[in-house]
mmCIF file of the N, C-alpha and C atoms, coordinates in Angstrom:
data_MODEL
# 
_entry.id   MODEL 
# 
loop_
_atom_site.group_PDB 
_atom_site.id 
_atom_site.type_symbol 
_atom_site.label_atom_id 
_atom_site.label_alt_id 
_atom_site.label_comp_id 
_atom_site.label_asym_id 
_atom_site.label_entity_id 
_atom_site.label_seq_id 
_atom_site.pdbx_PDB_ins_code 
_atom_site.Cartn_x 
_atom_site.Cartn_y 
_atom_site.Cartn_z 
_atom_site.occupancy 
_atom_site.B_iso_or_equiv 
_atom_site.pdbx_formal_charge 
_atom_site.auth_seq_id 
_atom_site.auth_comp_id 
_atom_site.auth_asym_id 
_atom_site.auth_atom_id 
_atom_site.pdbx_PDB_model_num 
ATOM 1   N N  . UNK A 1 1  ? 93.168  66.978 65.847 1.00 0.00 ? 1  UNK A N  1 
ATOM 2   C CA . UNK A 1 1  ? 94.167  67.333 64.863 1.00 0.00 ? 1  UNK A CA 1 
ATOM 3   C C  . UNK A 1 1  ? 95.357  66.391 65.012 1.00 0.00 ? 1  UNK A C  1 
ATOM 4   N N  . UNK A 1 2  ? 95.644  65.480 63.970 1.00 0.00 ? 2  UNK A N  1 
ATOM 5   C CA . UNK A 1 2  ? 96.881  64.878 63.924 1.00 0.00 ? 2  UNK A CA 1 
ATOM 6   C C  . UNK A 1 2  ? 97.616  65.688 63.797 1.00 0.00 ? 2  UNK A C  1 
ATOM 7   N N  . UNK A 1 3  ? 99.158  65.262 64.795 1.00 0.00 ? 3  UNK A N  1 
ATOM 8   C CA . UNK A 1 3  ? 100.667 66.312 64.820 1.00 0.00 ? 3  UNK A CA 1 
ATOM 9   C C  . UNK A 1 3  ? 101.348 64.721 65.026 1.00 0.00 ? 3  UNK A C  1 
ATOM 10  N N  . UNK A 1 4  ? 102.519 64.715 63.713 1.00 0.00 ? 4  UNK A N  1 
ATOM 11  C CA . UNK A 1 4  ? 103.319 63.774 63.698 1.00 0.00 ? 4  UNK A CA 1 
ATOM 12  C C  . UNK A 1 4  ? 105.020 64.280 63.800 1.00 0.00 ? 4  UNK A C  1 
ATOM 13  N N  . UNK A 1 5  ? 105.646 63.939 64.268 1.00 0.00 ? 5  UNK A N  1 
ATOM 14  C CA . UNK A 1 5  ? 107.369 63.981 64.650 1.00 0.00 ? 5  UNK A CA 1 
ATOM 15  C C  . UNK A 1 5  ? 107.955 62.831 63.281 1.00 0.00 ? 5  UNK A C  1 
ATOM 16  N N  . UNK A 1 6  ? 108.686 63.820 62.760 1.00 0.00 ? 6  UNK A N  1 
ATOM 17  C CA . UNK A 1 6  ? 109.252 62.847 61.478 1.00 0.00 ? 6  UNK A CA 1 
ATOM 18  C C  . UNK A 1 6  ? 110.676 63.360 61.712 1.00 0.00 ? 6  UNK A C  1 
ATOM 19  N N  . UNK A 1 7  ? 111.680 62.111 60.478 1.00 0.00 ? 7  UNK A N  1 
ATOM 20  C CA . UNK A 1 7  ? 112.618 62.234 60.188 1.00 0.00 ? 7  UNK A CA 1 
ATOM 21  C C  . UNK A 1 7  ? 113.223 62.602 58.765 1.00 0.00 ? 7  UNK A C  1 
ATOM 22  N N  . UNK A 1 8  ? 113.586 63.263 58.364 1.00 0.00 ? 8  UNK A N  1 
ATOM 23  C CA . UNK A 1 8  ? 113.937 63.303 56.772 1.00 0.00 ? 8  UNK A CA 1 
ATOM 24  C C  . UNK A 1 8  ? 115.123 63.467 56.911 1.00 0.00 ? 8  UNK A C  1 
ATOM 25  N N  . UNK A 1 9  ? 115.517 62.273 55.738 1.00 0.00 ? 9  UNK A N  1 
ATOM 26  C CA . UNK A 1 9  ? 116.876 61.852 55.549 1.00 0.00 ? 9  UNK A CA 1 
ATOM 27  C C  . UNK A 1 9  ? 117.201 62.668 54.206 1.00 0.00 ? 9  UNK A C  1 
ATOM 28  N N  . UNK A 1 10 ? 118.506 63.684 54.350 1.00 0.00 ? 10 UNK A N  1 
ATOM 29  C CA . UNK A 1 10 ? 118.785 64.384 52.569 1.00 0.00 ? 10 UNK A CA 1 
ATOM 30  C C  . UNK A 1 10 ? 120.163 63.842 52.114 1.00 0.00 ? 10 UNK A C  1 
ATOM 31  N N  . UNK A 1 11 ? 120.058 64.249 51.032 1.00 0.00 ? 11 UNK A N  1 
ATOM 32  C CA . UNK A 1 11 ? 121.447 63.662 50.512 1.00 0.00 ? 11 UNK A CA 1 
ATOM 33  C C  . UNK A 1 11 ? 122.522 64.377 50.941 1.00 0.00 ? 11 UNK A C  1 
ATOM 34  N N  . UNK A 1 12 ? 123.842 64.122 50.860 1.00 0.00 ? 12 UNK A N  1 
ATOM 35  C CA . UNK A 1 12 ? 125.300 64.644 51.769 1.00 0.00 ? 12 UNK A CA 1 
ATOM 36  C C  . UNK A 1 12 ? 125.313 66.025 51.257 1.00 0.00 ? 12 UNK A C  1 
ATOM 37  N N  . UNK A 1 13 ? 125.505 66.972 52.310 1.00 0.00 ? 13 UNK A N  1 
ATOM 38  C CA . UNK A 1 13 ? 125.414 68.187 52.190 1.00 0.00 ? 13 UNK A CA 1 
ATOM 39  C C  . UNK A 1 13 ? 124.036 69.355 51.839 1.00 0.00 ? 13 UNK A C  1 
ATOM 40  N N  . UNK A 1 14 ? 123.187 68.585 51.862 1.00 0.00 ? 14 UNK A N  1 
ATOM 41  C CA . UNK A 1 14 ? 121.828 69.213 50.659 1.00 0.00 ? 14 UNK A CA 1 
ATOM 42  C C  . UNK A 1 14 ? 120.795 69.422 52.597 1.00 0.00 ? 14 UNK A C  1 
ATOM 43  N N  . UNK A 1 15 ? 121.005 69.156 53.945 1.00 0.00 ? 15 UNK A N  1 
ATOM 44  C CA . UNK A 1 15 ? 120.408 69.263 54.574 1.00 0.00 ? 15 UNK A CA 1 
ATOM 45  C C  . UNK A 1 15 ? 119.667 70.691 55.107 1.00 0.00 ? 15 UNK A C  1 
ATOM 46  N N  . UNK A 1 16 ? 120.709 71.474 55.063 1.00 0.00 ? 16 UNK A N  1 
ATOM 47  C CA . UNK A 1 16 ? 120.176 72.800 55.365 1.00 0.00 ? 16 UNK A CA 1 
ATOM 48  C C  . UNK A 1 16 ? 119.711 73.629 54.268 1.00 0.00 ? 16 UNK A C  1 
ATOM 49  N N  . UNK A 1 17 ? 119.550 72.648 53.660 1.00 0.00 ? 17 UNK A N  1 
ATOM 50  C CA . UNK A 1 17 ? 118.738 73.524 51.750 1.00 0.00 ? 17 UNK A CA 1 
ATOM 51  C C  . UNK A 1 17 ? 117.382 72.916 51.707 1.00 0.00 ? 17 UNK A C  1 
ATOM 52  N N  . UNK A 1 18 ? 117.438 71.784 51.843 1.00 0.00 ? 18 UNK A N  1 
ATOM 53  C CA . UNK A 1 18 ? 116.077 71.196 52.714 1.00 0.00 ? 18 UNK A CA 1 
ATOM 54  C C  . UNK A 1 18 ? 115.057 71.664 53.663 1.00 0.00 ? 18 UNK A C  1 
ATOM 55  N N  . UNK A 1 19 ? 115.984 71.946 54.538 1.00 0.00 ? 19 UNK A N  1 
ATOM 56  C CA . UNK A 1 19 ? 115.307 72.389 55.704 1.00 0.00 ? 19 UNK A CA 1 
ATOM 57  C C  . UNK A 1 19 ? 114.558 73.908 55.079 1.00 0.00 ? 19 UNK A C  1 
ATOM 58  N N  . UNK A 1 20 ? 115.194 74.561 54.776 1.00 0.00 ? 20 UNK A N  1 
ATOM 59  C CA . UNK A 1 20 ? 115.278 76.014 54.385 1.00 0.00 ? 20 UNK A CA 1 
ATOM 60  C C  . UNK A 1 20 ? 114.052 75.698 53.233 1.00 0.00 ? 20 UNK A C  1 
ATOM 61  N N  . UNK A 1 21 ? 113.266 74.946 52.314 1.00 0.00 ? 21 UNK A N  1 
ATOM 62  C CA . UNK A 1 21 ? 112.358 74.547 51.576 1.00 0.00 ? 21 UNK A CA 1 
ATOM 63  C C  . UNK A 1 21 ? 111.529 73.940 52.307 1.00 0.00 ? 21 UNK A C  1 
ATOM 64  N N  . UNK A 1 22 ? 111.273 73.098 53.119 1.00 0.00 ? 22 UNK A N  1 
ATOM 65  C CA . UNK A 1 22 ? 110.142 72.560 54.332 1.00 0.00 ? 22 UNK A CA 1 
ATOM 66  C C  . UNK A 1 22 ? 109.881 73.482 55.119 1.00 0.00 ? 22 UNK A C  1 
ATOM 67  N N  . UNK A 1 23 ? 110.359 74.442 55.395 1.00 0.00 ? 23 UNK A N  1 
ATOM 68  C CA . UNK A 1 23 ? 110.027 75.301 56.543 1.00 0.00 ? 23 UNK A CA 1 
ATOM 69  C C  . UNK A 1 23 ? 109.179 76.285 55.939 1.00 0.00 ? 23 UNK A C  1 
ATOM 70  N N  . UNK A 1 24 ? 109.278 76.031 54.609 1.00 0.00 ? 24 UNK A N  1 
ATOM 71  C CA . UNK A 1 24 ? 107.539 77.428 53.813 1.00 0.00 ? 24 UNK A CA 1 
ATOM 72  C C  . UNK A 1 24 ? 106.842 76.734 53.788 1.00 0.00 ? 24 UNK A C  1 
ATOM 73  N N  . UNK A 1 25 ? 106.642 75.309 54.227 1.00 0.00 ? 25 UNK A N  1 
ATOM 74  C CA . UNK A 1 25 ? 105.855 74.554 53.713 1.00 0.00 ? 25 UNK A CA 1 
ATOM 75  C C  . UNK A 1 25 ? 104.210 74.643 54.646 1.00 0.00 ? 25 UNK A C  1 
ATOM 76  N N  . UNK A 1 26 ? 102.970 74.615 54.365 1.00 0.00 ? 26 UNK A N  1 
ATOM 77  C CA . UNK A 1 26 ? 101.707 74.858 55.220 1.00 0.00 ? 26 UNK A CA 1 
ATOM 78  C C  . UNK A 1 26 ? 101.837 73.785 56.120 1.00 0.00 ? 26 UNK A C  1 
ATOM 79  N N  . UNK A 1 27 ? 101.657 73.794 57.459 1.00 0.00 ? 27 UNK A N  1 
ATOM 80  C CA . UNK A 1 27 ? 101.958 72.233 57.930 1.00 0.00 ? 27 UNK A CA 1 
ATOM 81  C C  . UNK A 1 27 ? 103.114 71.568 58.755 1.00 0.00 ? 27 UNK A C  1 
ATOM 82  N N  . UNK A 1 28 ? 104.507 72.320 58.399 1.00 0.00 ? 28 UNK A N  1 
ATOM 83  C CA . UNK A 1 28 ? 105.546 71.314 58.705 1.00 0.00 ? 28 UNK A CA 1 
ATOM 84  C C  . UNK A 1 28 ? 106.150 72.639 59.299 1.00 0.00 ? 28 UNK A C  1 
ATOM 85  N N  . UNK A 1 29 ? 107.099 71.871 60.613 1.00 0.00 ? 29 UNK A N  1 
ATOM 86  C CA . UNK A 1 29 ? 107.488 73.104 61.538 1.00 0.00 ? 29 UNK A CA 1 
ATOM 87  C C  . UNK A 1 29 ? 108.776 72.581 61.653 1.00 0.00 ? 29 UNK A C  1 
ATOM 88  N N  . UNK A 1 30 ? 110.156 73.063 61.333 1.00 0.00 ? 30 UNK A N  1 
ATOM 89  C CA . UNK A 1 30 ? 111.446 71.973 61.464 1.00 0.00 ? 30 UNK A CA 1 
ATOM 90  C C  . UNK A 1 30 ? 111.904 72.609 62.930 1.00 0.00 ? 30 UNK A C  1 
ATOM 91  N N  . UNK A 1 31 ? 112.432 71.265 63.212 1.00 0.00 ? 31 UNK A N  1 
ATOM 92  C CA . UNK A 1 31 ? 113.181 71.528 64.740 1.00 0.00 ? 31 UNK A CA 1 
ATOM 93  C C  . UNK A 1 31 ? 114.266 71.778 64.523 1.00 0.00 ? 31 UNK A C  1 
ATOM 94  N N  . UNK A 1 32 ? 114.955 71.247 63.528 1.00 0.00 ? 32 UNK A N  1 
ATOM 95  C CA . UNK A 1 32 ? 116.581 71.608 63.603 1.00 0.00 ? 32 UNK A CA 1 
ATOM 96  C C  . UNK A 1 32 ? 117.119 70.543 62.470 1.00 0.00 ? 32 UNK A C  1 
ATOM 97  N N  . UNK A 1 33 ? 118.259 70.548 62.144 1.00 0.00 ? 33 UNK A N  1 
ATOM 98  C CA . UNK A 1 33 ? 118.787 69.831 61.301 1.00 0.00 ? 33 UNK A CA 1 
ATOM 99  C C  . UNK A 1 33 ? 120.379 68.858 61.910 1.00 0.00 ? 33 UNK A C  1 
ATOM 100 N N  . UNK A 1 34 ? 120.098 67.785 62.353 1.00 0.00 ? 34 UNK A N  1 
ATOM 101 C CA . UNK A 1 34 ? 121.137 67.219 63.363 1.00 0.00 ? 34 UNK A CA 1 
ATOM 102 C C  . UNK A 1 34 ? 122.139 66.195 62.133 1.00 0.00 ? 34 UNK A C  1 
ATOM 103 N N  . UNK A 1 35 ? 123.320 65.879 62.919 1.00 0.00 ? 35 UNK A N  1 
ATOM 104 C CA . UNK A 1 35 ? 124.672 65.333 62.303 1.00 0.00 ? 35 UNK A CA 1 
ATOM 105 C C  . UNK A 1 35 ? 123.935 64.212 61.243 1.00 0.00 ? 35 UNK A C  1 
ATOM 106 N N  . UNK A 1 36 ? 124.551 63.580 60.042 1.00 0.00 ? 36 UNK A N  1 
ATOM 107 C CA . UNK A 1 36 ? 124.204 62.682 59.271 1.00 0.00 ? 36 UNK A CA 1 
ATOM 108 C C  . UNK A 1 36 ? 122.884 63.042 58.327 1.00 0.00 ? 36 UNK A C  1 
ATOM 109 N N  . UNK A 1 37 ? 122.759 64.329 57.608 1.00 0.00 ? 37 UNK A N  1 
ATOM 110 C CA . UNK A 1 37 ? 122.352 65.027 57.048 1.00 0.00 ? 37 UNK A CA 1 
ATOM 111 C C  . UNK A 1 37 ? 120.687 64.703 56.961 1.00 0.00 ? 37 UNK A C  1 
ATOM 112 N N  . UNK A 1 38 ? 119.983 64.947 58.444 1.00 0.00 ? 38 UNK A N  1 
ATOM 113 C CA . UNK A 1 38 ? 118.816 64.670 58.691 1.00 0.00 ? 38 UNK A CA 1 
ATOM 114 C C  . UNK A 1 38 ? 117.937 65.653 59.284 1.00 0.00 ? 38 UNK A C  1 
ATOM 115 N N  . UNK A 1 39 ? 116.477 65.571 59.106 1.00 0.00 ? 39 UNK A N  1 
ATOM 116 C CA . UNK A 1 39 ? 115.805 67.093 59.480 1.00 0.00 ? 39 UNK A CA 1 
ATOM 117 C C  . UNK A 1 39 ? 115.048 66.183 60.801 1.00 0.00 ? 39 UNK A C  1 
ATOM 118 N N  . UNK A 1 40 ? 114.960 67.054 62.003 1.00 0.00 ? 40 UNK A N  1 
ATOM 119 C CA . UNK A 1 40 ? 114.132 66.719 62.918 1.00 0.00 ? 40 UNK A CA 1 
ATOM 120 C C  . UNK A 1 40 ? 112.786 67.820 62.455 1.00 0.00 ? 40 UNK A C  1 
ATOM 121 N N  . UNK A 1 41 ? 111.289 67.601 62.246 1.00 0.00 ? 41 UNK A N  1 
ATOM 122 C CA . UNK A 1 41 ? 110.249 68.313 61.981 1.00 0.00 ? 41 UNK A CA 1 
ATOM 123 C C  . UNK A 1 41 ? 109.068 67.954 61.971 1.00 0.00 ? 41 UNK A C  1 
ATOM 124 N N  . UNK A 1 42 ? 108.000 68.302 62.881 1.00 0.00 ? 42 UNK A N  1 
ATOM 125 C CA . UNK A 1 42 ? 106.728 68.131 62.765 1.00 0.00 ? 42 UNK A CA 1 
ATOM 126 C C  . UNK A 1 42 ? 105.672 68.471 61.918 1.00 0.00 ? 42 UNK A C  1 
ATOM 127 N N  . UNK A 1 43 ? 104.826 67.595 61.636 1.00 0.00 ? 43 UNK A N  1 
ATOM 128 C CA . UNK A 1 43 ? 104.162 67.820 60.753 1.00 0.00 ? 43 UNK A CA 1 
ATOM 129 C C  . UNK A 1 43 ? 102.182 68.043 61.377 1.00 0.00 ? 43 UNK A C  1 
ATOM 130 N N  . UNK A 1 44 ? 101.310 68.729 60.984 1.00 0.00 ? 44 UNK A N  1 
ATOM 131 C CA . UNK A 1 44 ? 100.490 68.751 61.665 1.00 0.00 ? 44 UNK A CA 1 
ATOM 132 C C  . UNK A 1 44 ? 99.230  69.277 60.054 1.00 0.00 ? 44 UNK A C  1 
ATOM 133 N N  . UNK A 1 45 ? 98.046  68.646 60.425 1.00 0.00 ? 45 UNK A N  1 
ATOM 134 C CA . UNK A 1 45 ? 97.058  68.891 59.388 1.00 0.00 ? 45 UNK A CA 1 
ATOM 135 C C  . UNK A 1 45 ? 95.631  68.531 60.317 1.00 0.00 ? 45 UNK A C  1 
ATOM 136 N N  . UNK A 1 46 ? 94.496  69.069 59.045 1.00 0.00 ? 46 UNK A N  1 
ATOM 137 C CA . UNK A 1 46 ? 93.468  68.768 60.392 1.00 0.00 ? 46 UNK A CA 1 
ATOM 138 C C  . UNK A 1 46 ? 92.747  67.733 60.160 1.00 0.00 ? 46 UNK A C  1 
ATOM 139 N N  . UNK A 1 47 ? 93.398  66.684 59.346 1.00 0.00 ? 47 UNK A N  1 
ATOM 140 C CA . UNK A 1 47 ? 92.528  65.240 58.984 1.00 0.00 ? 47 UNK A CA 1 
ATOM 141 C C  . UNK A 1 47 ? 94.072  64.349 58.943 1.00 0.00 ? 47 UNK A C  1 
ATOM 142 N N  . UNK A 1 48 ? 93.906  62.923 59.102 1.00 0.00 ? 48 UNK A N  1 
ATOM 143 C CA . UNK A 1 48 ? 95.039  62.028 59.379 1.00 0.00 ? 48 UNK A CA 1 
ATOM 144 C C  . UNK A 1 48 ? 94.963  61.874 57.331 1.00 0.00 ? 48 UNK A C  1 
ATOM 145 N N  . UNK A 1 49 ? 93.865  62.343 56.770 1.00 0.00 ? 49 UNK A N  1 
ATOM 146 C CA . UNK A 1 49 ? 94.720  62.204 54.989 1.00 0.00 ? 49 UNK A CA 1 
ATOM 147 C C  . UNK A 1 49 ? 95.216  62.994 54.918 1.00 0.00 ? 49 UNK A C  1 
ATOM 148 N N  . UNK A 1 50 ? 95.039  64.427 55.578 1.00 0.00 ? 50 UNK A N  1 
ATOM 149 C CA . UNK A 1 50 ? 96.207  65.836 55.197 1.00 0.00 ? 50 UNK A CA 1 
ATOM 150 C C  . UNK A 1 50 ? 97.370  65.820 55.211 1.00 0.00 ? 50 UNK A C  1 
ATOM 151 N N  . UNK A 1 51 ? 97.528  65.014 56.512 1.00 0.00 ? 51 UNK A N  1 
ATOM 152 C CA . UNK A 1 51 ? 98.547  65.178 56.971 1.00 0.00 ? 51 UNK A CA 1 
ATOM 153 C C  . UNK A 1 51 ? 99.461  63.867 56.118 1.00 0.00 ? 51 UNK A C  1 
ATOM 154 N N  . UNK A 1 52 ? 98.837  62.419 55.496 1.00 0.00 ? 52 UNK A N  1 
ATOM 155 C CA . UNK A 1 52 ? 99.743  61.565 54.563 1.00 0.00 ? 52 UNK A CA 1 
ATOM 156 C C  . UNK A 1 52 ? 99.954  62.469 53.624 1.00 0.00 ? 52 UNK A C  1 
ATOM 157 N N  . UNK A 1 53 ? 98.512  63.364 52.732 1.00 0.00 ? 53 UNK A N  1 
ATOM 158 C CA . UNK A 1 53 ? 99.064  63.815 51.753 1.00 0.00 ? 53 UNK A CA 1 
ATOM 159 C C  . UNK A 1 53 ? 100.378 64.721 52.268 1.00 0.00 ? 53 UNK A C  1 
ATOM 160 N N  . UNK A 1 54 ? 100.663 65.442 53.061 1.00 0.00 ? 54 UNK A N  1 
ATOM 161 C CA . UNK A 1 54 ? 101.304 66.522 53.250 1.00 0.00 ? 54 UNK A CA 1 
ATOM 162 C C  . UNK A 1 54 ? 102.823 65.220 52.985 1.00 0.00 ? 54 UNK A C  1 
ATOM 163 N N  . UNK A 1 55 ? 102.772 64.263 54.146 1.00 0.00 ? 55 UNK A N  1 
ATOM 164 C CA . UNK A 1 55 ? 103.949 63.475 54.079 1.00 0.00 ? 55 UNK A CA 1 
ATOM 165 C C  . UNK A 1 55 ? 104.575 63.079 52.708 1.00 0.00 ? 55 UNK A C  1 
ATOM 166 N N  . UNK A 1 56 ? 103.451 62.750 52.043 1.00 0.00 ? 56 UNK A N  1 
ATOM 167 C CA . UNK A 1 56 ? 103.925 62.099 50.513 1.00 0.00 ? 56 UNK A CA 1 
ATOM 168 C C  . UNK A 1 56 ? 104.334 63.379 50.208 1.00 0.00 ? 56 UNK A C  1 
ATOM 169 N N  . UNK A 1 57 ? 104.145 64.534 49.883 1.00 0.00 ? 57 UNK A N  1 
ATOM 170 C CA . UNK A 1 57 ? 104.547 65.903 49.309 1.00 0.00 ? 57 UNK A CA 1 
ATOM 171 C C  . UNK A 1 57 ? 105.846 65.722 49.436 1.00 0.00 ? 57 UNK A C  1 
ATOM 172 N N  . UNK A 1 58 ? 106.492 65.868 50.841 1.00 0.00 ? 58 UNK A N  1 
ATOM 173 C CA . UNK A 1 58 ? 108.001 65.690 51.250 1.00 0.00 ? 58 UNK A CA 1 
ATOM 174 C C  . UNK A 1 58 ? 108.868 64.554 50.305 1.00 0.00 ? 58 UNK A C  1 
ATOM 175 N N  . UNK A 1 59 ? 108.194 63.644 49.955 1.00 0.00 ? 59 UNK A N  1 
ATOM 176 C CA . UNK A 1 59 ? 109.090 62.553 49.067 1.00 0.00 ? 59 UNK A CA 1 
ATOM 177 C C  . UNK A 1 59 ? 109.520 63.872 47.976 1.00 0.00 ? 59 UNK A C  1 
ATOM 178 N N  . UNK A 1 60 ? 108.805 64.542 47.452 1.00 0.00 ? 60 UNK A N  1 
ATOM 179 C CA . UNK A 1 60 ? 108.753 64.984 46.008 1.00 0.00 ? 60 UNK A CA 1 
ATOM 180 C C  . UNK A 1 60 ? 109.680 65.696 46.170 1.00 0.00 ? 60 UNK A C  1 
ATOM 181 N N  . UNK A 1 61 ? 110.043 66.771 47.404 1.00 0.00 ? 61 UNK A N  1 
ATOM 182 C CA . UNK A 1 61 ? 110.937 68.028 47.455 1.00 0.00 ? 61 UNK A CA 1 
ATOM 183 C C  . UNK A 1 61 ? 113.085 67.861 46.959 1.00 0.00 ? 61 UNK A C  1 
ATOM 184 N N  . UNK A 1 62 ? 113.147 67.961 46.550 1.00 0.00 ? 62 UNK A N  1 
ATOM 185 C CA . UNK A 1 62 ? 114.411 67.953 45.767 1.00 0.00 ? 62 UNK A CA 1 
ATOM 186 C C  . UNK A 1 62 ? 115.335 67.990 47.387 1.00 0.00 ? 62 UNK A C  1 
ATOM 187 N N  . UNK A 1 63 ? 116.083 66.808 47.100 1.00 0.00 ? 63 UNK A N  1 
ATOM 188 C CA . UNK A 1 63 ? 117.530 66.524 47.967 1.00 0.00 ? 63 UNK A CA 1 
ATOM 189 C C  . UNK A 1 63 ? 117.046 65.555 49.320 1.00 0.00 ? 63 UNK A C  1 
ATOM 190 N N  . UNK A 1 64 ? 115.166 65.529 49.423 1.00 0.00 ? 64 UNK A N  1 
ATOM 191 C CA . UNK A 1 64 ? 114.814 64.167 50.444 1.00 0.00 ? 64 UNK A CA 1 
ATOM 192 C C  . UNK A 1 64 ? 115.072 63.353 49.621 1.00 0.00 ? 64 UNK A C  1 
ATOM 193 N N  . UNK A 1 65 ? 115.831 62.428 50.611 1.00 0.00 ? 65 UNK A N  1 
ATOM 194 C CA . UNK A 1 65 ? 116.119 60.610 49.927 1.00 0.00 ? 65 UNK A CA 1 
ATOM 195 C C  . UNK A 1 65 ? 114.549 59.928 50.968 1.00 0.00 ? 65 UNK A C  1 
ATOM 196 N N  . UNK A 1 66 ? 114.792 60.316 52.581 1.00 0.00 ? 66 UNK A N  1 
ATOM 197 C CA . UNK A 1 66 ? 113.949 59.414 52.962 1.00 0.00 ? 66 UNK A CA 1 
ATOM 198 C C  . UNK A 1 66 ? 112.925 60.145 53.866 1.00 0.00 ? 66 UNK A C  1 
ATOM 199 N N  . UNK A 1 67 ? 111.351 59.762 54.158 1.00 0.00 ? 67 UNK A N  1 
ATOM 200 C CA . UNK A 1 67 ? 110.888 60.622 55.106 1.00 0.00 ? 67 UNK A CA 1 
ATOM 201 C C  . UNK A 1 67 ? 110.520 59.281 56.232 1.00 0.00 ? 67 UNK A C  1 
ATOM 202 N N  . UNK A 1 68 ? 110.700 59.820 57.378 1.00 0.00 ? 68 UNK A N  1 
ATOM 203 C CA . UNK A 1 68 ? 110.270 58.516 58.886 1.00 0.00 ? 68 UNK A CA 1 
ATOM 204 C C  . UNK A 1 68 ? 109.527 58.812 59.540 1.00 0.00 ? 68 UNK A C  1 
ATOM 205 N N  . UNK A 1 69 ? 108.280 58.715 59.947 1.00 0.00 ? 69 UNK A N  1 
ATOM 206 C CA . UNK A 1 69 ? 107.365 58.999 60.807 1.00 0.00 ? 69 UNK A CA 1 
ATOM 207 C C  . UNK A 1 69 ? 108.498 58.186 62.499 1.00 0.00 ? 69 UNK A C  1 
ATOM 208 N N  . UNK A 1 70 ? 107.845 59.240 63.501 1.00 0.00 ? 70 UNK A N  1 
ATOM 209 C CA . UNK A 1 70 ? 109.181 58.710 64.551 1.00 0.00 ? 70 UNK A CA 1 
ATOM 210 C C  . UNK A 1 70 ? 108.126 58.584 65.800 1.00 0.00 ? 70 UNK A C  1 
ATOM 211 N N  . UNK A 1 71 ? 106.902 59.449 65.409 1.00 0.00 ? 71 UNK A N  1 
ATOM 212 C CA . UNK A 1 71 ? 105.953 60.008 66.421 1.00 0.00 ? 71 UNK A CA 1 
ATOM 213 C C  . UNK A 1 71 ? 104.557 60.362 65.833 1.00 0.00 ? 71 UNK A C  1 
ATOM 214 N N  . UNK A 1 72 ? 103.292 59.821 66.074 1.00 0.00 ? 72 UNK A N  1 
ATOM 215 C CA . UNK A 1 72 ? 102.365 59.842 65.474 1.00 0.00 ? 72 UNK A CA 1 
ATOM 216 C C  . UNK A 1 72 ? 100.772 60.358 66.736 1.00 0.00 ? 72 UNK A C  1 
ATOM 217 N N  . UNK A 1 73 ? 100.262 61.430 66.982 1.00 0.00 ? 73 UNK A N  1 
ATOM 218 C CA . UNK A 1 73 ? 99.002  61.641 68.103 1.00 0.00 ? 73 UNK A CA 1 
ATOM 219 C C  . UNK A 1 73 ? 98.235  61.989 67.076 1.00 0.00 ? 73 UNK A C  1 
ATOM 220 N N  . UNK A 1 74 ? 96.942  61.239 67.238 1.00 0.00 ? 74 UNK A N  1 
ATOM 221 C CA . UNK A 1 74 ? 95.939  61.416 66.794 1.00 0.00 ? 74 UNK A CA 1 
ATOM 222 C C  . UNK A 1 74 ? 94.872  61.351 67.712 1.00 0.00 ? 74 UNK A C  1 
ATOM 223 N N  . UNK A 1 75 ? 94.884  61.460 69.322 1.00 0.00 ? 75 UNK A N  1 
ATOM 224 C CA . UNK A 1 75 ? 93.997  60.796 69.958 1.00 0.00 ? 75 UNK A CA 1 
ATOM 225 C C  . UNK A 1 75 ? 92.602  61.884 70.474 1.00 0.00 ? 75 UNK A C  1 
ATOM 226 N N  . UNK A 1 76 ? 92.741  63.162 69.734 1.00 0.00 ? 76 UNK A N  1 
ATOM 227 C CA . UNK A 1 76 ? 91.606  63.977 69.809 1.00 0.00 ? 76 UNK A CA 1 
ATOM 228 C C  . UNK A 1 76 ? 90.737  63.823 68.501 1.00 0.00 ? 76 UNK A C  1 
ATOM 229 N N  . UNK A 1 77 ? 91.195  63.174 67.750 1.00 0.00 ? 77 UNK A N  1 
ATOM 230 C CA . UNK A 1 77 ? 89.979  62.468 66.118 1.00 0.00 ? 77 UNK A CA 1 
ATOM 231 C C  . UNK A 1 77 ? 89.143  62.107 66.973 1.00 0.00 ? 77 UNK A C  1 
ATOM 232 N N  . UNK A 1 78 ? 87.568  62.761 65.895 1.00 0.00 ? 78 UNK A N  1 
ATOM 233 C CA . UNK A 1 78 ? 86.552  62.173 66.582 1.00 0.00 ? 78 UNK A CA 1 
ATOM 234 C C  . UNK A 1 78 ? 86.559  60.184 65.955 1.00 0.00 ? 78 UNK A C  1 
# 
């Protein structure tokens, strides 16, 4: 099972409205929301396309400007 550590960058002020919309999301687990209006949150699916599609999803969600992969394990794929 790929589990990736990302960054999402939101626009000024819109971070904890973000967060609060990724966190229903199937998949994505937020760690917290730190200074410079950014989400610390993992993402996890049970194929390495689930888990892009899941990433591309995050572009779409209203108030992400940017998403960063920071941390990427895949090393139990057959």
């Amino acid at each position: 099972m790929p589990i990736s550590g990302i960054v999402v960058t939101c626009g000024t002020g819109d971070a904890d409205a973000v967060a609060s919309r990724i966190g229903t999301m199937d998949g994505i687990e937020v760690q917290g929301v730190v200074p410079g209006d950014r989400i610390v949150a993992v993402i996890e699916s049970d194929s390495v396309d689930g888990e892009v599609a899941l990433f591309s999803r995050l572009h779409e969600v209203d108030g992400v400007q940017t998403v960063r992969l920071a941390y990427h394990n895949f090393e139990d794929m057959e």
